[in-house]
C-alpha positions as CSV (number, residue, x, y, z in Angstrom):
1,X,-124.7,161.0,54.5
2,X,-121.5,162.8,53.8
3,X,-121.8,166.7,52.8
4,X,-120.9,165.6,49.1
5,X,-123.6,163.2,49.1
6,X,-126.1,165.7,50.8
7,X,-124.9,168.3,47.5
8,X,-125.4,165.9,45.3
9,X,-128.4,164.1,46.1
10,X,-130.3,166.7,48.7
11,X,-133.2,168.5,47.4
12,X,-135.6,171.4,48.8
13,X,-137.2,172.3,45.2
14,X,-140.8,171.9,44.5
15,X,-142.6,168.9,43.1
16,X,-143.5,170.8,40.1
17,X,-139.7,170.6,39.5
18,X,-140.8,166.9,37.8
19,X,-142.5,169.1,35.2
20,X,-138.5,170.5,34.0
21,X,-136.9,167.0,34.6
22,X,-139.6,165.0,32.5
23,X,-138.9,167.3,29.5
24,X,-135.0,167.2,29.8
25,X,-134.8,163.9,30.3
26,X,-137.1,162.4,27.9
27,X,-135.7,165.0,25.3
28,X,-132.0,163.7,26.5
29,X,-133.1,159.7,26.1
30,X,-135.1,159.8,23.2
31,X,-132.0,161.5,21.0
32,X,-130.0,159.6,22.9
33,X,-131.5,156.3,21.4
34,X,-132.3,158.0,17.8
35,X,-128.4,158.1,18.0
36,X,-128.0,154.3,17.8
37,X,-131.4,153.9,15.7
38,X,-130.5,156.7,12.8
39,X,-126.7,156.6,12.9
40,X,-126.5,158.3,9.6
41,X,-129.1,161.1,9.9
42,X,-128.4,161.6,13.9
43,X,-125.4,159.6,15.3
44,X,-121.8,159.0,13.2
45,X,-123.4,160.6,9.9
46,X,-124.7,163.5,12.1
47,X,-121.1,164.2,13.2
48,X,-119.0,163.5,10.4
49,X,-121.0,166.4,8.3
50,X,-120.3,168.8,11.2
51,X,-116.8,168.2,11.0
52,X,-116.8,166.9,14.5
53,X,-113.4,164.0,15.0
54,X,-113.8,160.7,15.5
55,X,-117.3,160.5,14.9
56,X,-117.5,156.7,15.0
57,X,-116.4,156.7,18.6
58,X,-117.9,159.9,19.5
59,X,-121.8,160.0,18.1
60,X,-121.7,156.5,19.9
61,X,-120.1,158.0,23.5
62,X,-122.8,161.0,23.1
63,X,-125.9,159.0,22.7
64,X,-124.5,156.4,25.6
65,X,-124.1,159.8,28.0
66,X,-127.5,161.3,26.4
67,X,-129.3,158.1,27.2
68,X,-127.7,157.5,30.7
69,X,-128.1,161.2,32.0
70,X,-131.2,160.9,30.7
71,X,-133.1,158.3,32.6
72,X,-130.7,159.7,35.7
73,X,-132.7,163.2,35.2
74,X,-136.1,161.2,34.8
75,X,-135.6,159.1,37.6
76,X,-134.4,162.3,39.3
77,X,-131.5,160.3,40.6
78,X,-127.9,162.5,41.0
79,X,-129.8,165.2,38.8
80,X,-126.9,167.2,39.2
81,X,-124.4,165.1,38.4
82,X,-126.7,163.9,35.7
83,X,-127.0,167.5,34.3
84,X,-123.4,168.5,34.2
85,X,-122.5,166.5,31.1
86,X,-125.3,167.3,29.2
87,X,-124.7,171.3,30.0
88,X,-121.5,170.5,28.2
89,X,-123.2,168.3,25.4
90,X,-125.5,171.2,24.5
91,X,-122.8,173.8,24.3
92,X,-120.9,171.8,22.3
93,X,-124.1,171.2,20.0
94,X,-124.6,175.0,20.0
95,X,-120.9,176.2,18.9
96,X,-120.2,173.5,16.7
97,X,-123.3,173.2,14.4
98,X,-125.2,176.0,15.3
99,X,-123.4,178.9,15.6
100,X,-122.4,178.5,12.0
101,X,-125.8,179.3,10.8
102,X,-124.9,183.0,11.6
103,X,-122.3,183.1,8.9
104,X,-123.6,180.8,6.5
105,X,-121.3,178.4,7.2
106,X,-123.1,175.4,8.5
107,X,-123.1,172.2,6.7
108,X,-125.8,170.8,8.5
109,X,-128.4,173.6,7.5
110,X,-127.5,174.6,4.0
111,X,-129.0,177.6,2.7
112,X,-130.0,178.7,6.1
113,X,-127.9,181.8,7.6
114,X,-128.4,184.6,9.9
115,X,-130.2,185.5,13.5
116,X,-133.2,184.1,12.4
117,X,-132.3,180.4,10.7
118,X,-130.3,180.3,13.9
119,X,-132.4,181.0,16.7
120,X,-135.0,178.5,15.0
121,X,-132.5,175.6,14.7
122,X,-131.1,175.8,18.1
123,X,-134.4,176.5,20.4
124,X,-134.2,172.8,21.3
125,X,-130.8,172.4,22.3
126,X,-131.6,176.4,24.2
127,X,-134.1,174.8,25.8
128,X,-132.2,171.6,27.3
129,X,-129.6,174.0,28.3
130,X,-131.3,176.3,29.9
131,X,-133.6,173.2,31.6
132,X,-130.2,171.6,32.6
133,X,-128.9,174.4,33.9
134,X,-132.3,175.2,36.0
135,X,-131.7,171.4,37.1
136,X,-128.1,172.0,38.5
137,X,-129.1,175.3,40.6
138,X,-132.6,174.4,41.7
139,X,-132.3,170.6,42.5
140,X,-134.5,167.5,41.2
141,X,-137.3,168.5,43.4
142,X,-139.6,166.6,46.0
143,X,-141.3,163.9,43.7
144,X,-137.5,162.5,43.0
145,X,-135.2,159.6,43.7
146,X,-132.8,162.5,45.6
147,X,-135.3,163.5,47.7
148,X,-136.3,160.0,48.6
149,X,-132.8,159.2,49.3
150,X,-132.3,162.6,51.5
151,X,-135.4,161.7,53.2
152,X,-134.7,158.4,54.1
153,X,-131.2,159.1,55.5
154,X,-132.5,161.8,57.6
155,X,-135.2,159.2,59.1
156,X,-132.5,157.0,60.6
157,X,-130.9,159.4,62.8
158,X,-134.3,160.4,63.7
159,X,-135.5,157.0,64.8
160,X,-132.5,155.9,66.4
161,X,-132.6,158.8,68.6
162,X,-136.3,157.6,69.3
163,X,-134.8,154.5,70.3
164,X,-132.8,155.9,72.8
């Protein structure tokens, strides 16, 4: 395994760590899905009221990363890879419709403005950041695909060296 791979896939984090990367991920695939489900209240109709471009292509791309990064965090499989784009997706999702809500100027939450309306409309996309962002410095953990993978390839060296 190359040191890239060892980053990417090599884990020393707890098994509880499966606790973080059940909630992320299932959060991640099941909005993912609703995208493709509920076009006009979550995917394309979602992101032409925020004003986002190109919402036909783009609510489409987002639920296809959502889903995919998703059952990658599940699986615990490239968890940080996996996490990267959705660290990105929730920022994005913060700035762009909630951050608004401060000013009064959020056209998916009419009527709502302020610290308050905010921090109650984006405590689940705080929460995926902040559990993607736990992901990406702590690893995917022992019960994982990485830590399968990691353990594996440091078996063969180890029983070829038996062999000897």
């Amino acid at each position: 395994m190359t040191p890239f791979q060892q980053r990417l896939t090599g884990t020393s984090a707890p098994g509880a760590v499966v606790l973080i990367r059940l909630y992320v991920g299932a959060v991640f695939l099941s909005e993912g899905v609703l995208k493709f489900l509920r076009p006009d209240q979550l995917g394309t109709g979602r992101f032409d009221k925020a004003g986002i471009p190109a919402p036909g292509f783009l609510a489409p791309l987002d639920g296809l990363f959502e889903i995919a990064c998703g059952l990658l965090i599940l699986a615990g499989l490239m968890t940080r890879l996996a996490v990267v784009p959705m660290i990105v997706n929730m920022l994005g999702a913060l700035l762009i419709t909630k951050l608004p809500i401060l000013w009064g100027d959020a056209p998916l939450f009419d009527g709502k403005s302020g610290w308050w309306d905010l921090a109650h409309e984006s405590r689940t996309d705080l929460a995926q950041l902040c559990g993607s962002l736990f992901l990406l410095l702590v690893e995917a953990g022992a019960y994982s695909l990485d830590a399968r993978l990691t353990r594996a390839d440091s078996a063969v060296p180890a029983e070829a060296a038996a062999r000897n």
